[in-house]
N, C-alpha and C positions, 0 to 999 in steps of 0.2 A: 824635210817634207812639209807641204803646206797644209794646212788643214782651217778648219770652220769651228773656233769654238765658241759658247752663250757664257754668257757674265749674264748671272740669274737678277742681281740686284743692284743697284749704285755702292758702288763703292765710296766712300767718304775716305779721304786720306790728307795726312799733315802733309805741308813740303817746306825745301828751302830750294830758294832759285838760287842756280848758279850765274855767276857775275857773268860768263860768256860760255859759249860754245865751239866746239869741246872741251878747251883751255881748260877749265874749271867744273870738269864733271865731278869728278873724283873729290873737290875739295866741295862740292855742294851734299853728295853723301857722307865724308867723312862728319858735315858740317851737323847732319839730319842726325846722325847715330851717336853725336854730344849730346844732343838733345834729348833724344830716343833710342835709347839702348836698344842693342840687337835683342830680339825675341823668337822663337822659335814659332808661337804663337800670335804672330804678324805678319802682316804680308809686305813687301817691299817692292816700289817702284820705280821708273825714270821715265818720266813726260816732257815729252819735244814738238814742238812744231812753229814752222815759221810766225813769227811777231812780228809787224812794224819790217820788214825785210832782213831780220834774221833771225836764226835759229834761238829759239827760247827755250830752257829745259830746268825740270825740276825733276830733284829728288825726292821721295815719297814712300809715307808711312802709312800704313792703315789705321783709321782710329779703334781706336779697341773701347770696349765699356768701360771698362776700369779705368780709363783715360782720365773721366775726371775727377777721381782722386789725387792726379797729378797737374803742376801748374806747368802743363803743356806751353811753348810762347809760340806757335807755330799757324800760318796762315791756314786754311785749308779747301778743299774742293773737292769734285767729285768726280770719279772716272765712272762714266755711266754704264746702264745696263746694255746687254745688249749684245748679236752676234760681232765677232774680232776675226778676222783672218788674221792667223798667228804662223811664223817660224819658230822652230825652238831652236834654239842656238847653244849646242852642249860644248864644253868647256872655254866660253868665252874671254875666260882670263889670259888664256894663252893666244887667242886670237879676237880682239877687240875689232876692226873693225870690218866680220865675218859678221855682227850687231849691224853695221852701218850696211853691208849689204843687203840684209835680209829685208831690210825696211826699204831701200831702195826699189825691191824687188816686190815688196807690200805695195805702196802706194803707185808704183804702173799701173793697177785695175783703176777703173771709172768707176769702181762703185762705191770706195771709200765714200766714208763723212766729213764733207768739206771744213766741217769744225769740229772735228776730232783731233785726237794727239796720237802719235808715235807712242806705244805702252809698250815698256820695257818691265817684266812681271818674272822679276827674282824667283825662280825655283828655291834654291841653295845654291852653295860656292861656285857650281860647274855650271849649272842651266839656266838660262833665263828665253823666258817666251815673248820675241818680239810681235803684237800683234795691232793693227789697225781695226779700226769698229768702221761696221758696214752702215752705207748710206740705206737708211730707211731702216734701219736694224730690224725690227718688230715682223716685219712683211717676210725678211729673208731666211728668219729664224728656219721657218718652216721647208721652203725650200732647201736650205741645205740639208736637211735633217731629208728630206727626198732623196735630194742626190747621193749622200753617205749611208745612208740608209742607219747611219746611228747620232746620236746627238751628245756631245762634250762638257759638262759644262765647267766651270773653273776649280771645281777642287778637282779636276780631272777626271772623274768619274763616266766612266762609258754609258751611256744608258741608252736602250733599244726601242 
């Protein structure tokens, strides 16, 4: 099911780019979670979109406060605020590229942001929500929240 959800804030997160695409997804998260131990209280991502004529992807960590207590070595950027047209895609691991559909089926709309990324936004083990950020985000927020008549925003919470 498609749906309209708001990312309240920028998100700041660590990543490592993987060497290629998709050859080396798996070994760019393995590569993130050396670094950055899994947490339950972290959010985890995968950002893609074409570079220079191919696909470019990172794996990605959210920075936490406590972060700099630790001697993090990791690039970082921002997945911005902002309305996303998201799939959810429930148990992905058994079906990997049901992910690559979902975003083929994301970015057919015209109203994407021509410089946004493919976010791949780790639930847990089984769910991840593939979602694209909407062109002009800020404008659309409202609108959708028209049409659904409720509004989303990332920790999932329904609000009326």
């Amino acid at each position: 099911m498609m749906e309209v959800i708001n990312v309240e804030n920028d998100i700041t997160v660590y990543y490592v780019e993987a060497t290629s695409f998709p050859e080396h997804v798996l070994e760019a998260h393995e590569t993130l979670h050396a670094i950055i131990p899994f947490s339950n209280e972290r959010r985890y991502f995968g950002l893609s979109r074409p570079e220079k004529g191919i696909i470019g992807y990172k794996a990605a960590a959210e920075v936490m406060a406590t972060d700099h207590e630790k001697d993090i070595k990791c690039q970082t950027m921002i997945i911005k605020k902002g309305s996303y047209r998201c799939i959810t895609v429930s148990d992905y691991m058994n079906d990997i590229e049901s992910i690559g559909a979902a975003f083929k089926q994301l970015i057919s709309f015209q109203d994407i942001d021509p410089d946004g990324y493919c976010v791949e936004w780790y639930i847990d083990d089984s769910d991840v929500k593939c979602m694209v950020r909407l062109e002009n985000s800020c404008k659309r927020e409202a609108c959708a929240v028209a049409i659904s008549g409720k509004k989303i925003d990332i920790a999932g919470e329904v609000k009326h």
